[in-house]
C-alpha positions, 0 to 999 in steps of 0.5 A: 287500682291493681285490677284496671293495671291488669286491664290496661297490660291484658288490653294491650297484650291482645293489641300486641297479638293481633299486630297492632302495636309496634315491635318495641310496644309489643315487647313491652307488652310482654315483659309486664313493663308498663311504661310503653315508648308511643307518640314521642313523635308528636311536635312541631320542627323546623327543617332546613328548607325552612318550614314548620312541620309535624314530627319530630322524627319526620312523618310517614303516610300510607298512599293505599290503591285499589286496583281490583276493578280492572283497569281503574285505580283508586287511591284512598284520600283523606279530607282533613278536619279543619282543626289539622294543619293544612285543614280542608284539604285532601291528602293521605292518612298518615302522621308523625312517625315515634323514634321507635318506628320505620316509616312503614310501621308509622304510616300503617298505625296512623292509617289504622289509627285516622281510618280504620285500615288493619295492616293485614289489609294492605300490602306494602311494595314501595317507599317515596321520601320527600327529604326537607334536610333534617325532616322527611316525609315518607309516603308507604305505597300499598296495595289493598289486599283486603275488604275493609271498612273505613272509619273516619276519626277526628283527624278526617272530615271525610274518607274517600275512594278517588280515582287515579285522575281526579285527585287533582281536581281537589284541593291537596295538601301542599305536600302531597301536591308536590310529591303526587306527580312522582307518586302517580309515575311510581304507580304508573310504571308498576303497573 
């Protein structure tokens, strides 16, 4: 018992270094305690308009771009399992948001988690909030910076580079659909 213990805090003290847990995850780490504060986030609530969403403490996605190719931008879609709320359709990895965390530290551990992206990869430039009153979404907009490798988890029947003017082509998320005219304008007077 004592040896896994030292597996477990030795495991997550090199997640800690190599910047893939959140700051009060990391500090746990280090201190030896063993008790780390995660996915206190994860729950259904309602909110003032309303409706029934994921998150406790509200929710954050990453809306990534590749715009290495000149004059074509890609926009990293997930196509969500069946099993999720809203499965089928395409929207951006992200998830609940845990009490200790920004929206940005949120949106880069579940892109990491649900596809594989290292937060070294990316590099964030804006925020957009969807406030419901008394739950919000907040989609992270970032540049990818980084080769990277995709890797589908369970939350993801697919991941996939989508240009810029097709994404309405598929069937969105109802609330990325509602927020991606304002996402696209964001992007649009950027570049």
């Amino acid at each position: 018992m004592v040896s896994f213990r030292a597996d477990v805090l030795n495991l997550l003290r090199g997640l800690a270094r190599g910047g893939l847990l959140s700051p009060v995850q990391a500090w746990c780490t280090q201190s030896g305690q063993t008790r780390v504060v995660e996915h206190d986030g994860n729950g259904w609530v309602g909110c003032g308009q309303g409706h029934r969403h994921w998150g406790r403490h509200g929710a954050a996605g990453l809306l990534l771009l590749d715009q290495r190719l000149e004059g074509e931008l890609w926009v990293l879609l997930q196509h969500r399992a069946e099993w999720t709320a809203n499965g089928g359709t395409w929207g951006l990895p992200g998830g609940a948001k845990d009490s200790h965390e920004s929206p940005v530290e949120a949106a880069l551990r579940e892109s990491f988690e649900e596809a594989g992206i290292r937060p070294a990869a990316v590099r964030v430039f804006d925020e957009l909030v969807d406030d419901h009153g008394g739950w919000r979404y907040t989609t992270v907009l970032a540049d990818l910076v980084a080769q990277v490798d995709l890797i589908a988890q369970a939350e993801s029947q697919e991941l996939r580079w989508v240009q810029a003017w097709a994404i309405e082509e598929l069937p969105l998320h109802p609330g990325f659909a509602r927020t991606w005219p304002r996402l696209r304008q964001r992007v649009r007077s950027r570049q």
